[in-house]
C-alpha positions as CSV (number, residue, x, y, z in Angstrom):
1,X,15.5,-8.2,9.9
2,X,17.7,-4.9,9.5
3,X,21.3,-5.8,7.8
4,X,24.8,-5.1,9.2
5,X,27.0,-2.4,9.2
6,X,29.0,-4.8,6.6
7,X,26.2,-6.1,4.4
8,X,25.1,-2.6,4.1
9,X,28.4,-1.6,2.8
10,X,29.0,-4.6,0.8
11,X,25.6,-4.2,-0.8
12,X,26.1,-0.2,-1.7
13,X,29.8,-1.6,-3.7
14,X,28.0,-4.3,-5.4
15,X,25.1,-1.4,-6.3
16,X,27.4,1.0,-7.6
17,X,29.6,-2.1,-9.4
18,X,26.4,-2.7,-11.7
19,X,26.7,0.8,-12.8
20,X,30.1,1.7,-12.9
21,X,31.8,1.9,-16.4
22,X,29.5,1.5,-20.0
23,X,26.0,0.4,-19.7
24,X,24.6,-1.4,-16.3
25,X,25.0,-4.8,-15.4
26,X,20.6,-4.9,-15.3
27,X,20.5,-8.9,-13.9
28,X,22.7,-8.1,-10.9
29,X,21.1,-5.0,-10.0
30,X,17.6,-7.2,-10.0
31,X,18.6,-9.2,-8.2
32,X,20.1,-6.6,-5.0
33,X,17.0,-4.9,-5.6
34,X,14.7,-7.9,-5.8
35,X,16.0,-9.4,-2.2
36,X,16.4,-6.5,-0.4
37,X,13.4,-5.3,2.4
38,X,12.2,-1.9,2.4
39,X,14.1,-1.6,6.2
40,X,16.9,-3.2,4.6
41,X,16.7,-0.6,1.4
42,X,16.1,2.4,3.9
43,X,19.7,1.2,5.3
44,X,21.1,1.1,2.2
45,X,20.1,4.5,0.2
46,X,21.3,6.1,3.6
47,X,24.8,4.5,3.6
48,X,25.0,5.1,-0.2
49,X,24.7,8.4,-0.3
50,X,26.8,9.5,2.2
51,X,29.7,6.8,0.5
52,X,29.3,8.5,-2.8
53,X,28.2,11.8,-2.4
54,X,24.8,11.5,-4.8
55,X,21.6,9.4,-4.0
56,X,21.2,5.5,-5.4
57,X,17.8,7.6,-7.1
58,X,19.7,9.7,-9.1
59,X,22.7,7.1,-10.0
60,X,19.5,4.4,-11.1
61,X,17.8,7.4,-13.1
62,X,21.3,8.5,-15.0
63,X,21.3,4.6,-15.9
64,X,17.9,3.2,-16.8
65,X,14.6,4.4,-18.3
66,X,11.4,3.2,-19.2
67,X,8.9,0.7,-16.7
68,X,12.4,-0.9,-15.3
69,X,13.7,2.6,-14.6
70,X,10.3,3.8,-13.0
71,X,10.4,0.5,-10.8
72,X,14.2,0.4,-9.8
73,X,13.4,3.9,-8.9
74,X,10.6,3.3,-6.9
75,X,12.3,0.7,-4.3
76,X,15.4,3.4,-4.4
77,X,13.7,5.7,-2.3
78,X,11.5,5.2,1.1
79,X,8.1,4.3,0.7
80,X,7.4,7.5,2.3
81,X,9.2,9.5,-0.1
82,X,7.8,7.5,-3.3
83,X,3.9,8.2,-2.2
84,X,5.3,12.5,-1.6
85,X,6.5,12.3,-4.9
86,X,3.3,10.7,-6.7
87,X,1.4,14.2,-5.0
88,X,4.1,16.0,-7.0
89,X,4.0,14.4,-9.9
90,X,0.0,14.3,-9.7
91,X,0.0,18.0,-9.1
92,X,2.6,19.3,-12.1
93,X,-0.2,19.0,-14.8
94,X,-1.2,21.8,-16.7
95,X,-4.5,21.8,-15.5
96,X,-6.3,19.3,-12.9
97,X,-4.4,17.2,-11.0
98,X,-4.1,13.4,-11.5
99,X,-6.7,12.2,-9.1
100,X,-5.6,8.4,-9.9
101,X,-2.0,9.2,-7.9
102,X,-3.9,11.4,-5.1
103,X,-6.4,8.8,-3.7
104,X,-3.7,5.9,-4.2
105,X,-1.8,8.3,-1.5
106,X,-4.7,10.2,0.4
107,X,-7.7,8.1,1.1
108,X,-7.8,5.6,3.6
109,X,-5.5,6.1,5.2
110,X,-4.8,6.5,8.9
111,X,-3.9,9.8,11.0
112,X,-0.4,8.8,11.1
113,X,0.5,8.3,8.0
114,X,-1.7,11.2,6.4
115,X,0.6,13.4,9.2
116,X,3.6,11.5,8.2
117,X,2.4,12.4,4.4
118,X,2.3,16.3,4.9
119,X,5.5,16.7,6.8
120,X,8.0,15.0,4.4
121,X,6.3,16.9,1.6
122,X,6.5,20.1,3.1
123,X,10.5,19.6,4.2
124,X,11.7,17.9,0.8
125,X,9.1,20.6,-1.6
126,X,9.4,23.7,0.4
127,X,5.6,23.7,0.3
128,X,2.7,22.4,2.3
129,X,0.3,19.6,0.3
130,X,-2.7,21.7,1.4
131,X,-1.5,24.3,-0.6
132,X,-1.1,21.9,-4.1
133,X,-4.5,20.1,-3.7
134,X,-6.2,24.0,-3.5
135,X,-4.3,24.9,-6.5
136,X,-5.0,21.9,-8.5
137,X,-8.0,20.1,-7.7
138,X,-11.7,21.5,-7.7
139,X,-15.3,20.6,-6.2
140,X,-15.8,17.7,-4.2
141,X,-12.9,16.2,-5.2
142,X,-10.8,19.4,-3.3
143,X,-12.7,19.0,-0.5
144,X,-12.4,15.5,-0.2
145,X,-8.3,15.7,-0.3
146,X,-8.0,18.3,1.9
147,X,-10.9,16.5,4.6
148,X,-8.4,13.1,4.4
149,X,-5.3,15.7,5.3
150,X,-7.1,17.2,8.2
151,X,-5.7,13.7,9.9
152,X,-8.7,14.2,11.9
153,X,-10.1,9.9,12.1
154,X,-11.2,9.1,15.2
155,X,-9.2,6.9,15.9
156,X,-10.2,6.5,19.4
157,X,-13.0,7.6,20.3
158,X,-15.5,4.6,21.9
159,X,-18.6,4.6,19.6
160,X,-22.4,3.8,21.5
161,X,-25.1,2.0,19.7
162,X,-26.9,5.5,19.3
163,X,-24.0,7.0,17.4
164,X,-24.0,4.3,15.4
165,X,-28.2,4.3,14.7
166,X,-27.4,8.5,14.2
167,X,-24.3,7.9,11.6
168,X,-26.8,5.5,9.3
169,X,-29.7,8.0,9.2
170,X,-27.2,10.7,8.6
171,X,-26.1,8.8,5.9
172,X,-29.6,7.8,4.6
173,X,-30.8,11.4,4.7
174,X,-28.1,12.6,2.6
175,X,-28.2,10.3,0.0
176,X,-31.7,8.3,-0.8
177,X,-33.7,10.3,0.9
178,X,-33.1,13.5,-1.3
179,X,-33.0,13.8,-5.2
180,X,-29.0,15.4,-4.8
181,X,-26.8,13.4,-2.6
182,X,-25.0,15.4,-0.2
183,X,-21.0,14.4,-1.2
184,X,-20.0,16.9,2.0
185,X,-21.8,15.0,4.9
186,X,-20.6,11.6,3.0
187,X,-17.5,13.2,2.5
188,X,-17.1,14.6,6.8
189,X,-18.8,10.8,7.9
190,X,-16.2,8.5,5.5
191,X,-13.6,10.7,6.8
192,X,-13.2,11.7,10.3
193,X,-15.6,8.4,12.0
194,X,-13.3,5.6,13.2
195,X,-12.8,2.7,10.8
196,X,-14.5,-0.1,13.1
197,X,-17.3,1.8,13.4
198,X,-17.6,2.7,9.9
199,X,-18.1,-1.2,9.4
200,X,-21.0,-1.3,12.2
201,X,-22.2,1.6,10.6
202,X,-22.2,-0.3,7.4
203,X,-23.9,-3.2,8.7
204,X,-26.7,-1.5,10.3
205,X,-27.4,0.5,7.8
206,X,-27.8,-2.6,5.3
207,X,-30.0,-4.3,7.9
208,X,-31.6,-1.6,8.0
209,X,-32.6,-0.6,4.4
210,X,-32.0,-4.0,2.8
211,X,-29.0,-2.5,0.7
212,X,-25.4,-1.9,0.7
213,X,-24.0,1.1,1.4
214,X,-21.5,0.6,-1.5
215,X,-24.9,0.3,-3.5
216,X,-26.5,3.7,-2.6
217,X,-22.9,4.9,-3.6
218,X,-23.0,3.3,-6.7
219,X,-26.4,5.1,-7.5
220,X,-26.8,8.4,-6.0
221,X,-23.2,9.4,-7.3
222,X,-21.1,9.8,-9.9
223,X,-17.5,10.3,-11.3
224,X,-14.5,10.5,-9.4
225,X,-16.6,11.1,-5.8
226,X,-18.4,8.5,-6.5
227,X,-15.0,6.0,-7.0
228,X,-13.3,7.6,-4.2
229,X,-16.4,6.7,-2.0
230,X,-16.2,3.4,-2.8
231,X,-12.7,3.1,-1.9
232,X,-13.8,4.9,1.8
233,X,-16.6,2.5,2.0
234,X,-13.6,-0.8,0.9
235,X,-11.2,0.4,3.1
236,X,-13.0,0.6,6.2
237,X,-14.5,-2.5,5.6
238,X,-11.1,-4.3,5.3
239,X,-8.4,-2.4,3.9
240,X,-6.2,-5.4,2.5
241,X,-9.0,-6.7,0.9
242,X,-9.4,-3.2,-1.1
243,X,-5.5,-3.6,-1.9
244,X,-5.9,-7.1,-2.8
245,X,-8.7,-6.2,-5.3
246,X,-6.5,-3.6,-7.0
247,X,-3.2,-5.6,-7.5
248,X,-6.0,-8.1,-9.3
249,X,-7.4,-4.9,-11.4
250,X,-3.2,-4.4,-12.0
251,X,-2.2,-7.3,-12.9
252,X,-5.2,-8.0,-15.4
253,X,-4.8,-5.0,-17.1
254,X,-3.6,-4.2,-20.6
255,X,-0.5,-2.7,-20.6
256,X,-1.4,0.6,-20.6
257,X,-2.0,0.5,-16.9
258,X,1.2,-1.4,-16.1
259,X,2.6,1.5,-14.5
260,X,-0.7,0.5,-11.4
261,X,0.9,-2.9,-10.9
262,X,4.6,-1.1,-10.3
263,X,3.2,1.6,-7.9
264,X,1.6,-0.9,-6.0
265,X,4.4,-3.3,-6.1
266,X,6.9,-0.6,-4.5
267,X,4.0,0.4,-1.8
268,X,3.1,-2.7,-0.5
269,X,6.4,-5.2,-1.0
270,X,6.7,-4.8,3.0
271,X,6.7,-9.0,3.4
272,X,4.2,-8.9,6.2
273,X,1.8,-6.8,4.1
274,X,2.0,-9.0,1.1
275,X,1.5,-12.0,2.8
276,X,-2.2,-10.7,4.3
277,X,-2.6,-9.7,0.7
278,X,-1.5,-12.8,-0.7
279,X,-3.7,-15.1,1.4
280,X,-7.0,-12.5,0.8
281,X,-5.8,-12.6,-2.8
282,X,-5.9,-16.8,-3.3
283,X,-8.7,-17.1,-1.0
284,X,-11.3,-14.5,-3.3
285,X,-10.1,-15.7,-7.0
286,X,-9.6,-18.8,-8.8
287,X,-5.9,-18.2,-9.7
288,X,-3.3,-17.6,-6.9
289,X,-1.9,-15.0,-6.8
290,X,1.1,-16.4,-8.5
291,X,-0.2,-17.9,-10.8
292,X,-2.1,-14.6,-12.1
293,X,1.3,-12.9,-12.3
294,X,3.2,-16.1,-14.4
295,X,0.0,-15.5,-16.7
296,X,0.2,-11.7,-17.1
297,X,1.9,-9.8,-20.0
298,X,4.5,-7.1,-19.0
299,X,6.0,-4.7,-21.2
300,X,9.6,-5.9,-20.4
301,X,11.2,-8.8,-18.9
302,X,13.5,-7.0,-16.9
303,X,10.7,-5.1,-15.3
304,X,9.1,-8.5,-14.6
305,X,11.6,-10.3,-13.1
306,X,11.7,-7.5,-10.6
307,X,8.3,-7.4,-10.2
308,X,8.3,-11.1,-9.2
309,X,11.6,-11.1,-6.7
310,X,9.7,-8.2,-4.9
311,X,6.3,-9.5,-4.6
312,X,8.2,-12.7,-3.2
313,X,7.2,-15.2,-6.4
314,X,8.6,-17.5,-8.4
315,X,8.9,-17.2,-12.1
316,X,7.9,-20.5,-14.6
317,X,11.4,-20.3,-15.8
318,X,14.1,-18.8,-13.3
319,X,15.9,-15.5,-13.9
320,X,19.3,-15.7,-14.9
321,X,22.0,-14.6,-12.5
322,X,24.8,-16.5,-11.0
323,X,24.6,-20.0,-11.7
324,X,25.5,-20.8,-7.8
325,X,23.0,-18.4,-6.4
326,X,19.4,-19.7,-7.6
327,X,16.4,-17.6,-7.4
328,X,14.5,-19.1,-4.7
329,X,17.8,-18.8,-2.2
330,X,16.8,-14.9,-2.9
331,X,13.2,-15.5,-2.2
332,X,14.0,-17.8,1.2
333,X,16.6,-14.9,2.4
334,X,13.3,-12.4,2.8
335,X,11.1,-14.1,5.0
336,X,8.5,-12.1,7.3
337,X,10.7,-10.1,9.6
338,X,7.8,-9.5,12.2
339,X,9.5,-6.4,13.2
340,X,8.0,-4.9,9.9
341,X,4.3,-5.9,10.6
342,X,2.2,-3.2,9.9
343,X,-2.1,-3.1,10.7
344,X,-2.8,0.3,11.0
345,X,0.1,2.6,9.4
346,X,1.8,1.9,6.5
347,X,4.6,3.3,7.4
348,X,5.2,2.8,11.1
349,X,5.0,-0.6,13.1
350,X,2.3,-1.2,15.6
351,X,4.1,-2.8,18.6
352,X,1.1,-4.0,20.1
353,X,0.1,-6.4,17.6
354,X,3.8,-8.5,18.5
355,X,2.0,-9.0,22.3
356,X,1.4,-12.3,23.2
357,X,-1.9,-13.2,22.4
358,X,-3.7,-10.1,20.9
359,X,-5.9,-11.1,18.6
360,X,-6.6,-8.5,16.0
361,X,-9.7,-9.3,13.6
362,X,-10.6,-8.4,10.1
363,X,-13.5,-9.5,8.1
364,X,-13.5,-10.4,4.7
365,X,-16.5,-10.1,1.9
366,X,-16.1,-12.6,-0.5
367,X,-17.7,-12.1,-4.0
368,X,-21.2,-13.7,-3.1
369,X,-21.5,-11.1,-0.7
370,X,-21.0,-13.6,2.5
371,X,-19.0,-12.1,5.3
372,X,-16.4,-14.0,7.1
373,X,-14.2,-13.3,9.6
374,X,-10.3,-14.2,10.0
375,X,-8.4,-14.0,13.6
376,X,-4.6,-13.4,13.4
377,X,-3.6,-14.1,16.7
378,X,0.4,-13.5,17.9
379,X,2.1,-16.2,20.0
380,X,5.3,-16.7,21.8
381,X,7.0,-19.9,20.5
382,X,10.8,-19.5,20.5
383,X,13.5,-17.5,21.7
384,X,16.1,-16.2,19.6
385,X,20.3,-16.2,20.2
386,X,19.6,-13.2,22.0
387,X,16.8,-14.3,24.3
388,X,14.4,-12.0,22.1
389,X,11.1,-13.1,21.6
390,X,10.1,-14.6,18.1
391,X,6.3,-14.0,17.2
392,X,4.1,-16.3,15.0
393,X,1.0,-15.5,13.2
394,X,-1.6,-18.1,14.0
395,X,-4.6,-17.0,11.5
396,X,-7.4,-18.3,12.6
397,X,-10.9,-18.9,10.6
């Protein structure tokens, strides 16, 4: 749900109230943060900039440093712009780039938002990402970048049983049937072949050979390849299940890695998202997702208290703001705006998964290896004040 013309001006005056004067008022400024969309905050940092002449990003960075800085930050900009400016950051070392920030961006993703990607960097840097990863990365890591930024997935080309039978001995001649893998036909086959039919490809080649493709990976390669593989391999398997698994890497981490659980909290706070997340999340671990977060350690409680307003949880003990505005009133006012489902892109709805009745299916590998398969199926079952249909999500086991 996008917010008026007066909530979007009332919002920027309560923004720039928190940091007006000596020092910032921190607990009010979590808590617009914290309640705000990433629709809602695209409305907002457009609005505020043209009111005051100077972006919310640069006002928050004047004001606040550190992991709360780096978060406030983050949900300051578009998610677009935050994921451009991790390949810039990534790419201003010395030497070799930091490959951690390039695949969070670069692999797995779809066509649309790899274009998206290259086109924002290129207008806001004056310089095309292609250009960057040439410059800074080397080997097969180089050529795997630049083969995601081709934006060249089939996205919908119809697959045959024989292309599937020819993609698994491709596969199976290039890696354990030779003593040195082949990471460019891996590379061309991860990259360019249509996610569904990586996942048939998958399965036939373990019914096939009796092994996992994620297996041969695991063996026949090493390094960063071999990681990046992996995440090919997750991703087209069931790509929230892959993002699941990494918020459960962040959040268990020491806090050295903290700075994973705040990139992936700004990426993925879209509501729709994180409630696919959420329910892959309590259904392949013993702790909900929740509960996980009240039992990790952060660095700062500001920065936490962010953390949980944006990933839509409640705290043990409530943060402190106004005494006649309780926390879960800020929680409630989110929701799942349907209009900001996303399947495919991260960054672009997919209007044909708010039709009535399309049923889109994911499958789900749960840690003893069995496969299951969850239906989300969209109905019709209200009308709004407008006459506008209202989806629902029936999932569906």
């Amino acid at each position: 749900m996008l917010l008026s013309q007066s909530e979007v001006n009332k919002t920027i005056e309560e923004l720039r109230a928190t940091m007006k004067g000596l020092g910032t008022n921190e607990k009010k400024l979590i808590k617009i943060l914290g309640s705000k969309t990433p629709k809602q905050m695209s409305q907002i940092i457009s609005r505020y900039q043209l009111n005051y002449g100077r972006t919310l990003y640069n006002h928050i960075d004047g004001e606040i440093h550190g992991s709360f800085g780096s978060i406030c930050k983050g949900v300051s900009v578009p998610i677009l712009e935050f994921d451009c400016d991790l390949i810039y950051e990534a790419c201003e070392k010395t030497f070799t780039a930091n490959y951690t920030y390039l695949t969070e961006v670069l692999v797995g993703r779809t066509n649309h938002d790899i274009k998206a990607i290259k086109t924002y960097y290129e207008d806001k840097y004056k310089e095309k990402v292609e250009n960057v990863i040439n410059q800074k990365c080397y080997g097969c890591m180089r050529k795997l970048y630049l083969t995601c930024l081709e934006a060249k997935r089939e996205e919908t080309k119809i697959y045959t049983e024989e292309d599937i039978n020819n993609d698994v001995n491709t596969l199976y001649q290039a890696t354990e049937a030779k003593w040195n893998a082949s990471e460019k036909v891996v590379t061309d086959i991860l990259c360019h072949r249509q996610f569904q039919h990586l996942r048939n490809v998958f399965f036939a080649y373990q019914n096939k050979y009796r092994k996992s493709f994620s297996y041969v990976v695991e063996n026949k390669f090493t390094g960063p390849i071999k990681r990046n593989f992996i995440i090919l391999v997750k991703s087209a398997m069931n790509r929230y299940q892959y993002i699941a698994e990494q918020f459960h890497t962040a959040i268990n981490s020491n806090s050295i890695k903290r700075t994973k659980l705040i990139r992936y909290t700004v990426r993925y706070r879209t509501p729709a998202i994180l409630e696919l997340i959420k329910e892959i999340y309590n259904s392949n671990y013993e702790k909900t997702f929740g509960e996980e977060l009240n039992a990790a350690a952060y660095v700062d409680n500001r920065t936490r208290d962010l953390i949980f307003l944006l990933l839509n949880e409640k705290k043990r003990k409530f943060l402190d703001v106004d005494a006649d505005e309780h926390d879960d009133n800020v929680v409630r006012s989110r929701g799942i705006p349907m209009d900001a489902y996303e399947t495919d892109s991260e960054y672009e709805d997919d209007d044909d998964n708010e039709k009535e009745g399309v049923v889109d299916e994911i499958q789900i590998v749960r840690e003893n290896g069995d496969i299951e398969t969850i239906q989300i199926v969209n109905e019709v079952v209200e009308e709004d004040e407008n006459n506008d249909k209202v989806i629902k999500q029936a999932k569906e086991e």
